[in-house]
C-alpha positions as CSV (number, residue, x, y, z in Angstrom):
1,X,-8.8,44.2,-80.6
2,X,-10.1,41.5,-78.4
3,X,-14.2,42.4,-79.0
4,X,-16.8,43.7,-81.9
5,X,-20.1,43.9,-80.8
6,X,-23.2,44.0,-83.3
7,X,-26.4,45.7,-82.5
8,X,-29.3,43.6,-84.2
9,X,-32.4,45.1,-83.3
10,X,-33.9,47.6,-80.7
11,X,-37.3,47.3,-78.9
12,X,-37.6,51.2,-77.3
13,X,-34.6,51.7,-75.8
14,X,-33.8,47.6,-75.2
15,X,-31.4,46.2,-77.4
16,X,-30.3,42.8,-78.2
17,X,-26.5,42.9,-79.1
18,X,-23.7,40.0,-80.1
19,X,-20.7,40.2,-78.4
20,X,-17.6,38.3,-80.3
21,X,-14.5,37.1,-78.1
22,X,-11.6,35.2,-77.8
23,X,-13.5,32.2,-76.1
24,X,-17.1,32.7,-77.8
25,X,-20.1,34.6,-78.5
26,X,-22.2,36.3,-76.1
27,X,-25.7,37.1,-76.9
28,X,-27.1,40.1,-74.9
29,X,-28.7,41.4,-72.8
30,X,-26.8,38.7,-70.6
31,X,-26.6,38.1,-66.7
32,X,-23.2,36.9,-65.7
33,X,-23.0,34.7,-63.1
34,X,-19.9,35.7,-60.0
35,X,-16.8,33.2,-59.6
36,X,-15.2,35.1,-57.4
37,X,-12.4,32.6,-56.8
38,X,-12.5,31.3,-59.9
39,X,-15.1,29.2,-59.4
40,X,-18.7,30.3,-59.1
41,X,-20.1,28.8,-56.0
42,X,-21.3,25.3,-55.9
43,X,-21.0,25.0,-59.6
44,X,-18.9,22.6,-61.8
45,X,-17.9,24.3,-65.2
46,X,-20.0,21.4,-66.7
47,X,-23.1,22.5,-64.9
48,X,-22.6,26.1,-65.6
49,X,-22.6,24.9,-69.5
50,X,-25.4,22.7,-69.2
51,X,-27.2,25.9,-67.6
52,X,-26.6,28.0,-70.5
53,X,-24.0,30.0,-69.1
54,X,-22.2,32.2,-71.4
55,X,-19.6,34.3,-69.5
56,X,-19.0,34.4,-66.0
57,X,-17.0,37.3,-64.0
58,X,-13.5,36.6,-62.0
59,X,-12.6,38.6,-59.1
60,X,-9.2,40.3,-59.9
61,X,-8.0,41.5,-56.3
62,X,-8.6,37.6,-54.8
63,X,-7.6,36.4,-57.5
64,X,-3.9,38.2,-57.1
65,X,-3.9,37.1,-53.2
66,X,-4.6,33.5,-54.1
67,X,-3.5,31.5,-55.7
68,X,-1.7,34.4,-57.4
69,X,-0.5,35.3,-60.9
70,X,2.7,32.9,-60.7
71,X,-0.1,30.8,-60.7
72,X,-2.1,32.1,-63.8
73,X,1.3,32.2,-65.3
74,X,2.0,28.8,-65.3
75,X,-1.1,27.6,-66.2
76,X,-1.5,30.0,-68.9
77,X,-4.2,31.9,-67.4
78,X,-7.9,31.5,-66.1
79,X,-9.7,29.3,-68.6
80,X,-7.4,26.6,-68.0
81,X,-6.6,26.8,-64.5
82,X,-10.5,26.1,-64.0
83,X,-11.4,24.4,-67.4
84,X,-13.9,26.7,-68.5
85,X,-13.6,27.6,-72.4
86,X,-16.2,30.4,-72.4
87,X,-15.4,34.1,-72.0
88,X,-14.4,35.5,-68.5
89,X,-14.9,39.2,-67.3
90,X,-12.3,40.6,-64.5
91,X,-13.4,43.7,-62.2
92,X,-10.5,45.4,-62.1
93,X,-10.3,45.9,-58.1
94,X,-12.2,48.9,-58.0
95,X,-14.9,47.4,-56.2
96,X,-12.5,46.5,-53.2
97,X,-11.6,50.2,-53.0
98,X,-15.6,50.3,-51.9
99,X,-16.2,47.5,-49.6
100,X,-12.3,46.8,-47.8
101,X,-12.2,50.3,-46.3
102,X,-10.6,49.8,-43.5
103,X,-7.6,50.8,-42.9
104,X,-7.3,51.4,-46.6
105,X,-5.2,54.5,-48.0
106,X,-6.5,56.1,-51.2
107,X,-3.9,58.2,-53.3
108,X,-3.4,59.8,-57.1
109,X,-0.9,56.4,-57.4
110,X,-3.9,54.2,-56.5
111,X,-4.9,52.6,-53.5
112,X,-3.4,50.9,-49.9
113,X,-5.8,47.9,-49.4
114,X,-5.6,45.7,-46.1
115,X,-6.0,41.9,-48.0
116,X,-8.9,40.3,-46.2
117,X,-7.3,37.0,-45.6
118,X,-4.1,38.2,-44.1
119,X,-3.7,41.8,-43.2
120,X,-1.0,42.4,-45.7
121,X,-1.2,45.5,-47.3
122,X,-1.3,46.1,-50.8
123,X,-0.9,48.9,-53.3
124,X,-3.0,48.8,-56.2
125,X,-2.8,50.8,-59.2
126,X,-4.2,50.6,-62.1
127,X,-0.7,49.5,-63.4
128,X,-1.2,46.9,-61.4
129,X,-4.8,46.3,-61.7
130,X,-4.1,45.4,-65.8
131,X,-1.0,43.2,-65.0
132,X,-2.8,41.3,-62.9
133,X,-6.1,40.9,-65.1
134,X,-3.7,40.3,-68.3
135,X,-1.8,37.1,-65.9
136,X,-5.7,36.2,-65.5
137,X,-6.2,36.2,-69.3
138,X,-9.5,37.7,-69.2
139,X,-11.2,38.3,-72.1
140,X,-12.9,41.3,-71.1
141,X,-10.8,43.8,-68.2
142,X,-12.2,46.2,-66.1
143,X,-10.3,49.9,-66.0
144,X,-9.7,50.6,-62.1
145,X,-11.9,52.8,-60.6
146,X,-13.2,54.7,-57.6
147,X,-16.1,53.1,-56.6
148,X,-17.7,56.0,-54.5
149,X,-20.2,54.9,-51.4
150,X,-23.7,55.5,-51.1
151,X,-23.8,59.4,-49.3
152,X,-20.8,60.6,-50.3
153,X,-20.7,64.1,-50.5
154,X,-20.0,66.0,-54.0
155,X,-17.2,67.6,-52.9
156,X,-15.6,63.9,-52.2
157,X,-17.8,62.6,-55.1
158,X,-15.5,64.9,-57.7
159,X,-12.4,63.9,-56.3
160,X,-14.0,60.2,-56.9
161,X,-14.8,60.9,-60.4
162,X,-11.4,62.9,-61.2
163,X,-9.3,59.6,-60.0
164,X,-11.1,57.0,-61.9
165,X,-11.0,59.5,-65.0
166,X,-6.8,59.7,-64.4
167,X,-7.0,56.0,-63.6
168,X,-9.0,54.9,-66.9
169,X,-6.6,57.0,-68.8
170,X,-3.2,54.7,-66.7
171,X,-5.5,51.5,-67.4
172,X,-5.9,52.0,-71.2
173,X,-2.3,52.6,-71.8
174,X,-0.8,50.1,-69.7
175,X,-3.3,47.7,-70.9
176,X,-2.5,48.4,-74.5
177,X,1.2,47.9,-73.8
178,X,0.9,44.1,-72.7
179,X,-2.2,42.6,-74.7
180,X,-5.0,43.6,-77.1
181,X,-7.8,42.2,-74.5
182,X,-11.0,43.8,-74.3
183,X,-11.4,47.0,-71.6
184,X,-14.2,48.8,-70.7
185,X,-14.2,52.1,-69.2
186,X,-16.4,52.7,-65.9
187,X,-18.8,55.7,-65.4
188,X,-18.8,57.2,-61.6
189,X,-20.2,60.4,-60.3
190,X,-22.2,58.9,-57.3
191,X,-26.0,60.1,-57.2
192,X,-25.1,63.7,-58.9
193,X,-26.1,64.1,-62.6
194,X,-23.8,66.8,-62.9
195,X,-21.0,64.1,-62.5
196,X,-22.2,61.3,-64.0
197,X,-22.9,63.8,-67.4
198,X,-19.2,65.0,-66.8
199,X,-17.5,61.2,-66.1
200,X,-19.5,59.9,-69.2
201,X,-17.8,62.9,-71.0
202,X,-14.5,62.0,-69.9
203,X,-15.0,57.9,-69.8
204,X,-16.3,58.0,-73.4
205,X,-13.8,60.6,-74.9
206,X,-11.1,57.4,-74.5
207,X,-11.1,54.2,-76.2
208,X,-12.3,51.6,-74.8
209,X,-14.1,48.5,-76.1
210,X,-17.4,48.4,-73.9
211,X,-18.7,51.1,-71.2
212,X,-19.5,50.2,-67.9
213,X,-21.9,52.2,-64.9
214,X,-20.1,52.0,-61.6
215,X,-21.4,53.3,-59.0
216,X,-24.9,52.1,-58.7
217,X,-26.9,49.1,-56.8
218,X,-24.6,49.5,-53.8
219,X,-27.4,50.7,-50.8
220,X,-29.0,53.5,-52.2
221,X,-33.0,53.8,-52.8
222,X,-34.5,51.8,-55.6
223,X,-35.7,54.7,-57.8
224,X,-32.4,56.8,-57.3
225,X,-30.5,53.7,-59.6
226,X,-33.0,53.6,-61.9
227,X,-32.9,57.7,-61.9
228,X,-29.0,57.8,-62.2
229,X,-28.8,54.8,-64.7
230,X,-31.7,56.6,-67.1
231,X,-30.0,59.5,-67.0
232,X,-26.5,58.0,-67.7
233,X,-27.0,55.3,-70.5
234,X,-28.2,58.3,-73.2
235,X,-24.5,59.3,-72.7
236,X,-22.7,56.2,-73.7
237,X,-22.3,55.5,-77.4
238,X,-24.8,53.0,-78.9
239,X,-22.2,50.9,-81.1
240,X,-20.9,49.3,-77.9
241,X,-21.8,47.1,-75.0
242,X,-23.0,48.9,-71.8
243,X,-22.5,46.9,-68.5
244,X,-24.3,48.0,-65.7
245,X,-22.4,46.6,-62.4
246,X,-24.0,44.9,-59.8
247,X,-27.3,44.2,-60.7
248,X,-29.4,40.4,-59.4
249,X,-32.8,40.8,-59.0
250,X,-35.4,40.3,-61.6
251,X,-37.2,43.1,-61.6
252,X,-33.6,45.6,-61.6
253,X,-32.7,43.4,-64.7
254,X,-35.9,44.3,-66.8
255,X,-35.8,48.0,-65.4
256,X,-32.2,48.0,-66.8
257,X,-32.8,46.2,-69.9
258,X,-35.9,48.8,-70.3
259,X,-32.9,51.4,-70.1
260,X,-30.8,50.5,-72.6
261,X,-28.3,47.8,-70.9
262,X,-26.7,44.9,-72.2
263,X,-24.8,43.1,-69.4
264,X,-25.3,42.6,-65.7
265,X,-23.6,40.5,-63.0
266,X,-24.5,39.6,-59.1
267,X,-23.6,37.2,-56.4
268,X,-27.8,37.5,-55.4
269,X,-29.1,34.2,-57.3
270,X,-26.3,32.1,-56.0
271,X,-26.1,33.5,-52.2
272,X,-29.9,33.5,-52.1
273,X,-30.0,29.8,-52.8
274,X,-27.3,29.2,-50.4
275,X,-30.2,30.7,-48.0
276,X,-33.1,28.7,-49.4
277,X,-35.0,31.2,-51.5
278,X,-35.5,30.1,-55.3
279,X,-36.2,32.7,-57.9
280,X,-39.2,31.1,-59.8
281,X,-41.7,32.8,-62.8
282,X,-44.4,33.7,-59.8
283,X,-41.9,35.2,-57.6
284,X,-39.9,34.2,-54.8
285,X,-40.3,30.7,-52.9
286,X,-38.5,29.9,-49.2
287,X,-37.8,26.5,-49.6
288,X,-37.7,26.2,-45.7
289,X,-41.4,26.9,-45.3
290,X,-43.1,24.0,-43.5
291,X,-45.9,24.2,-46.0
292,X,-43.2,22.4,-48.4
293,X,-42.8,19.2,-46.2
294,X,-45.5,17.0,-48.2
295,X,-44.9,18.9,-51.7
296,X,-44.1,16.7,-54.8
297,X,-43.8,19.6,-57.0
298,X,-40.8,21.1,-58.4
299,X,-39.6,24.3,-57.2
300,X,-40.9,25.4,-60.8
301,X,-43.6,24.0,-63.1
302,X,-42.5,25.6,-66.2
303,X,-38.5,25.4,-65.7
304,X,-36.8,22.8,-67.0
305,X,-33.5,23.1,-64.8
306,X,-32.3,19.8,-63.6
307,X,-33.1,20.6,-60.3
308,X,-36.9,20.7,-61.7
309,X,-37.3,17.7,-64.0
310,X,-35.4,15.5,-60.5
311,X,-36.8,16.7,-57.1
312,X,-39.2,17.6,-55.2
313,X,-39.6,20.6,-53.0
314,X,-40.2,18.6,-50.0
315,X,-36.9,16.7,-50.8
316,X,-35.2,19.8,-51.4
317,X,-36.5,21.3,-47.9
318,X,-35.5,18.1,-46.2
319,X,-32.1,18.9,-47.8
320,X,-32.0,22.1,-45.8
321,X,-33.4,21.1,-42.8
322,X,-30.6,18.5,-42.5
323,X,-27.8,20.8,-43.3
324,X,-26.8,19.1,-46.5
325,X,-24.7,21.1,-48.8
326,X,-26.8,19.0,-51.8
327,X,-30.0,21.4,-50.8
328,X,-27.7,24.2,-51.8
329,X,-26.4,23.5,-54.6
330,X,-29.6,21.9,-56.5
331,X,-31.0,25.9,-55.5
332,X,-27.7,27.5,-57.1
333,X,-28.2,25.9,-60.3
334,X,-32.1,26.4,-60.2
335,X,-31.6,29.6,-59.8
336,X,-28.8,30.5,-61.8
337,X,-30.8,28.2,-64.7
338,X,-33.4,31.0,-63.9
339,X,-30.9,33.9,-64.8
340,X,-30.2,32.3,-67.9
341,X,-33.7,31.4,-68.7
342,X,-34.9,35.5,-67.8
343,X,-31.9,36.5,-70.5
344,X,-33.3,33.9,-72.7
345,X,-36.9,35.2,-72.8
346,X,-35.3,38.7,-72.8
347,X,-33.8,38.6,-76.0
348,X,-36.7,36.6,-77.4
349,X,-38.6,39.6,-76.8
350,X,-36.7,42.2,-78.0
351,X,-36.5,40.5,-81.4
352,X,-40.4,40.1,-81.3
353,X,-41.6,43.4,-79.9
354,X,-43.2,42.1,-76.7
355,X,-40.3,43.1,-74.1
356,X,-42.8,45.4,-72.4
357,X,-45.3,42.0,-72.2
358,X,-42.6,40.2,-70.5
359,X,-41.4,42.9,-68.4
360,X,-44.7,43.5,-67.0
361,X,-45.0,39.7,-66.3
362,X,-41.9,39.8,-63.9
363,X,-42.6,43.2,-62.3
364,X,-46.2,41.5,-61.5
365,X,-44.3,38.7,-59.0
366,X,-41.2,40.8,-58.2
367,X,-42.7,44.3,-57.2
């Protein structure tokens, strides 16, 4: 199999894992950065390295409507079509089934989905959904799913949970037929405990390589994903990674970590910076504030990004107040140094004993 994952040491319910790959090691808990497009925004492969980036997540619906797997074919898949040699994750589609509803067409096969950049229409199955992540050469796939919206009712919720159950089972064995990459199953059930205890049942009773918690960090209340996710993690096995989907913010990170999860992703820390807002050890900073005009300090004292150790916040402001794409991305890798940084001090924790310490220091600026 493509993965073994190594538990070294558990703080309360945080753990700090090792992930082994095809294209490297991944020390967890981890924040994976989104390249959509292959290619996460603003950032060079290079910079992501220099960052500390250790796997980043592919989009496999975009990916199949361009360029396409001829494409990945001929190029022999995703790390050298971009020219990053570190792991890649692919979400399997599922997502899609989520947030391009309309006009979509959801069946026991898989799902009608209107592509966003032409109006073709496209049916995805989870046969599908693993030819199209094995073309990307991922070295971690994601089993399609049915990613349920936020108030859902649990009659529609069970039919949710009882096609992502028949879906993991098509994803596994079609997946198993082509390659020996990675696969993680997906845990759904909406906000119900009843079937997030019966998905986990049904996710974990197969074999995949890592477990994932679907579902979540798409709208609802706060304290209803850390509720569900709580309540779920007990349920997946300890002896392999647990992704929860979807999760950006600093303080969800440490609440999840606190639960028992090794792996997170978001777009947050790179769309916020496209916006002007840097993530920062005392919280949150608009870059756009006038206050900044006459600043020579860093965005961050204590980070050593190079965004830190070269500008200045009123240089950096100017940047934004001029429209110049360089504002943008000296806040993408700022923040996305930040990500790694918080997974960093994360794991440092965990092996001393003072994960609580730190989490308390980042709930204190990011209430």
């Amino acid at each position: 199999m493509g993965l073994k994952f190594e538990l070294l040491k558990t703080s309360g319910n945080a753990r700090r894992g090792r992930i082994y790959l095809p294209h490297g090691v991944v020390e967890t808990p981890t924040f994976m950065p989104v390249g959509t497009n292959a290619n996460v925004k603003l950032m060079t492969p290079k910079l992501l390295d220099e960052i500390g980036a250790q796997i980043i997540l592919g989009n496999a619906f975009h990916l199949y409507l361009k360029p396409g797997l001829d494409v990945f074919r001929f190029h022999g898949g995703i790390h050298n079509f971009m020219n990053w040699q570190k792991p890649v994750l692919t979400d399997s589609g599922g997502f899609q089934v989520f947030s391009l509803r309309e006009g979509r067409k959801i069946t026991e096969d898989g799902v009608l989905i209107r592509s966003p950049l032409d109006g073709s229409k496209h049916m995805i199955t989870p046969e599908l959904s693993m030819e199209i992540q094995h073309a990307i050469g991922s070295d971690i796939v994601m089993a399609f799913d049915y990613c349920a919206e936020p108030g859902i009712s649990h009659q529609d919720a069970v039919v949710a949970l009882e096609l992502t159950s028949l879906w993991a089972e098509r994803s596994l064995k079609k997946l198993r037929s082509l390659s020996d990459q990675a696969i993680f199953g997906i845990v759904q059930g909406a906000f119900f405990k009843d079937l997030r205890l019966r998905s986990a049942k049904e996710i974990t009773s197969m074999n995949f390589d890592g477990f994932a918690i679907g579902g979540l960090s798409v709208g609802e209340e706060y304290n209803i994903t850390l509720d569900m996710t709580k309540f779920t993690v007990p349920l997946l096995p300890e002896n392999k990674p647990r992704y929860f989907m979807g999760a950006g913010s600093p303080k969800l990170i440490v609440d999840l970590v606190d639960s028992g999860i090794d792996m997170f992703d978001s777009v947050l820390p790179t769309r916020v910076a496209r916006h002007g807002q840097a993530l920062t050890w005392k919280g949150k900073l608009n870059i756009r504030s006038a206050k900044y005009k006459f600043s020579k300090e860093p965005i961050d004292e204590s980070c050593g990004c190079y965004t830190c150790k070269n500008f200045s916040r009123s240089y950096i402001r100017h940047l934004f107040d001029r429209g110049e794409v360089l504002g943008q991305i000296l806040l993408t890798i700022h923040n996305l140094h930040f990500m790694m940084d918080l997974s960093k001090k994360i794991r440092e924790s965990i092996e001393n004993d003072t994960f609580q310490e730190l989490r308390g220091e980042v709930l204190k600026y990011y209430a």
